[in-house]
N, C-alpha and C positions, 0 to 999 in steps of 0.2 A: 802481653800487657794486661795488667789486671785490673779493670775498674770497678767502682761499685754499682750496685742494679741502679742507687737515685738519681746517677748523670749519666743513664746510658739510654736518656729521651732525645729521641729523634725529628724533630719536625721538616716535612717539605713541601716546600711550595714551589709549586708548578705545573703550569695549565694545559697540559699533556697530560692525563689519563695514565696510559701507559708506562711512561717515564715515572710517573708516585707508584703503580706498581710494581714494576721490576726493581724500583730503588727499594721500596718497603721490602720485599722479599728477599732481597741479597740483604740487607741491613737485621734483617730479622733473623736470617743465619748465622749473624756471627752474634746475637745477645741483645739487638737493640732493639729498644720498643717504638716502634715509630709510628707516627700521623701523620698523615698528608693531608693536603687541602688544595685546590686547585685556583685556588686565587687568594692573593694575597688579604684582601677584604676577611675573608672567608678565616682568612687564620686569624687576623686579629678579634673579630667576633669571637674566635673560640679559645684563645691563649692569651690571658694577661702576662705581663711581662715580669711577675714575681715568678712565673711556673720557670724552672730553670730545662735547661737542654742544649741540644747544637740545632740551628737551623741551617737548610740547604737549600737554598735560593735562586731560583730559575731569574736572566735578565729581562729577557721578551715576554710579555703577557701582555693581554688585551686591554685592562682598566691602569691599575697600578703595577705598574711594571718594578722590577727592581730593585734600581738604582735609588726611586722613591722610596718603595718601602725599604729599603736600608735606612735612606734619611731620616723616618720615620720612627722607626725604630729607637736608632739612638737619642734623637731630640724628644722621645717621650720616654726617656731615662733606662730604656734597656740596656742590660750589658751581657747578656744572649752572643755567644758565638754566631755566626755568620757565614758558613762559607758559598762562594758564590761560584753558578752554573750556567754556562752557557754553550752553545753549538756555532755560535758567532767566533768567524775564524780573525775577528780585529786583534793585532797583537799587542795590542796597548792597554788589555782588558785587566791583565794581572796586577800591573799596577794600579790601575784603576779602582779596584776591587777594593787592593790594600787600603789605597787611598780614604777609600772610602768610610775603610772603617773594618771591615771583611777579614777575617782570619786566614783564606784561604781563597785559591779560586780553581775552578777545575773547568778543560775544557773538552764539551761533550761530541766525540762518545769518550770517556776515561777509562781508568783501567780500574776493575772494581778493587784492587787492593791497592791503590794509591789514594782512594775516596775510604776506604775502610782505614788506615794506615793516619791521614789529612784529619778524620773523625775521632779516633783513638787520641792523638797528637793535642788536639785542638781540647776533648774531653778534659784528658790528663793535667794539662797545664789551669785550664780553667777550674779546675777544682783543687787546686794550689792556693789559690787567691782568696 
C-alpha cells in the first residue's frame, strides 16, 4: 500500500513511557513519522487540530483519560482519525470506540501488523475525503 509522506503522521498518546516507545519504533519501520505525548493535555498543547494525521489513543490515563479526550476532539471540530487502545479486557469496548466516534480499536498487547495494516486502512481512506 502506498501512501504519501504528508499523511504518514503519526500521533500517540499514552501514559506508558514504554508503550510510545516501542509503538514509535515499530511505526517508524514501516515509513511513519510519529510523536508521542504521554498525556492527552500534552498533545493538545502541542497539535492543533488543522495539523492532519492518525492518532492512537490509550483508554486509562490519570487526568483526561480517553473516552474524554475523544469527546473533545470531535466537539472542537476535529476530524483527525482515532484509533483507540486499550489492555482493558471489557468486551464491549469495540463498540464503544466505534461508538464514539473512533475509527478502529485495538486490544493491547495486538499484533503489530493488524495496528500497521488498522493505520494504513484508516490513512488511505482518509485521504479520499
Amino acid at each position: 500500500m502506498k501512501m504519501s509522506l504528508e499523511n504518514k503522521q503519526i500521533f500517540i498518546v499514552d501514559d506508558d513511557p514504554s508503550v510510545c516507545r516501542a509503538l514509535s519504533v515499530l511505526l517508524a519501520t514501516y515509513g511513519f513519522t510519529v510523536d508521542t505525548f504521554t498525556s492527552s493535555e500534552e498533545f493538545f498543547h502541542a497539535v492543533p487540530n488543522s495539523v492532519p494525521g492518525c492518532l492512537l489513543l490509550d483508554i486509562h490515563m490519570p487526568t483526561l483519560d480517553g473516552w474524554e479526550t475523544l469527546h473533545y476532539l470531535y466537539t472542537s471540530g476535529s476530524s483527525r482519525p482515532v484509533i483507540i487502545m486499550s489492555a482493558d479486557k471489557n468486551g464491549g469496548l469495540n463498540e464503544r470506540a466505534l461508538k464514539a466516534g473512533a475509527v478502529g480499536y485495538l486490544q493491547k498487547p495486538f499484533n503489530d501488523q493488524a495496528l500497521v495494516d488498522l493505520i494504513g486502512a484508516t490513512l488511505k481512506n482518509k485521504h479520499k475525503v
